[in-house]
C-alpha positions as CSV (number, residue, x, y, z in Angstrom):
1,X,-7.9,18.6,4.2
2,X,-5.1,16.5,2.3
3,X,-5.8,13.1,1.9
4,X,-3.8,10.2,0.9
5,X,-4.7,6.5,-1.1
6,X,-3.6,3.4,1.1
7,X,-4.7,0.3,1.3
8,X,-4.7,-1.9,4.7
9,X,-4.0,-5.3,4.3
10,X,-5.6,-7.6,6.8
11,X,-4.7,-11.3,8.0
12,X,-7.2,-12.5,10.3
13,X,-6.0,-16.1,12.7
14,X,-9.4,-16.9,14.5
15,X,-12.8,-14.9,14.5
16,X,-12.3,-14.1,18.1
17,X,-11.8,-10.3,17.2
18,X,-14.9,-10.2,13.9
19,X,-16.9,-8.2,15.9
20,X,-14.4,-5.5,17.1
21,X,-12.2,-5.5,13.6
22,X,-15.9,-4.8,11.5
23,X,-17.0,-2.1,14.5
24,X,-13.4,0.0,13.7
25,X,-14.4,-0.6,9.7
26,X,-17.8,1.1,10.1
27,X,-16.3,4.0,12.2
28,X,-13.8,4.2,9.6
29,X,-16.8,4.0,6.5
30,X,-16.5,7.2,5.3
31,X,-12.6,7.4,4.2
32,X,-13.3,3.5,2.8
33,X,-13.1,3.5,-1.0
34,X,-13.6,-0.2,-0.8
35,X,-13.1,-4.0,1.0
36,X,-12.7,-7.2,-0.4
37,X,-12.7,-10.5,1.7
38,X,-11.4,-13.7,0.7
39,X,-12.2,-16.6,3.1
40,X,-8.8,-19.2,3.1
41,X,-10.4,-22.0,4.4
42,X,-7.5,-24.2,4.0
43,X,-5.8,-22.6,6.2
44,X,-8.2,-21.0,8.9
45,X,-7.7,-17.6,7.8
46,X,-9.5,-14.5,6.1
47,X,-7.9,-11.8,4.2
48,X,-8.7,-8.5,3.8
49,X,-7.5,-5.4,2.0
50,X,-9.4,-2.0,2.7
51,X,-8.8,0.7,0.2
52,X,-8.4,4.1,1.7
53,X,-9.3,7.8,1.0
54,X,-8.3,9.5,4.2
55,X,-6.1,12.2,6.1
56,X,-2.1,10.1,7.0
57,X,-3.6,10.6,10.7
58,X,-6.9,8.5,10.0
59,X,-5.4,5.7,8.3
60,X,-2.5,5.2,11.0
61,X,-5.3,5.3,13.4
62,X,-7.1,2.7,12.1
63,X,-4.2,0.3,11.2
64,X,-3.3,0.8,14.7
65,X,-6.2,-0.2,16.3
66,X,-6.9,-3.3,13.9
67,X,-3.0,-4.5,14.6
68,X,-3.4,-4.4,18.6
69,X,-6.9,-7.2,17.9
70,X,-6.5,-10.6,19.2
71,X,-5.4,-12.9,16.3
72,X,-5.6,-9.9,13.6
73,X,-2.3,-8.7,11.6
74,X,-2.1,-5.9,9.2
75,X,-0.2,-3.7,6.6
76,X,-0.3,-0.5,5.4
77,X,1.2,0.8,2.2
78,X,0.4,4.4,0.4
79,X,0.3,5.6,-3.1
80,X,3.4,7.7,-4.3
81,X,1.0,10.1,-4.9
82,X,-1.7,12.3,-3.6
């Protein structure tokens, strides 16, 4: 199976869709090298990055379902290499 490094970046606008965004992340636990959250509470926000290990397909998946979450945007970028 080829896999490819990416990391999701995550911008989170209420805590409406917590529940839903960490239920996708746990389904997701075995391609997840890591996750780092940083709490912005300035501004109402949290940030979140999720490093990948994980077939194209899997990630896209992922990012995909965490984009169409109430109040949750995202960002995907890959490594050049494989």
């Amino acid at each position: 199976m080829d896999t490819r490094i990416a990391l999701i970046g995550i911008v989170l606008d209420s805590t409406r869709s917590v529940d839903e965004l960490n239920r996708l992340l746990s389904e997701y636990g075995s391609y997840i090298i890591g996750r780092m959250g940083i709490p912005y509470r300035e501004k109402n926000l949290s940030i979140i990055s999720i490093a990948m290990d994980a077939p194209a397909d899997a990630i896209s998946a992922l990012s995909g379902k965490l984009g169409m979450l109430p109040g949750v945007s995202t960002k995907t970028i890959y490594a050049k290499t494989k």
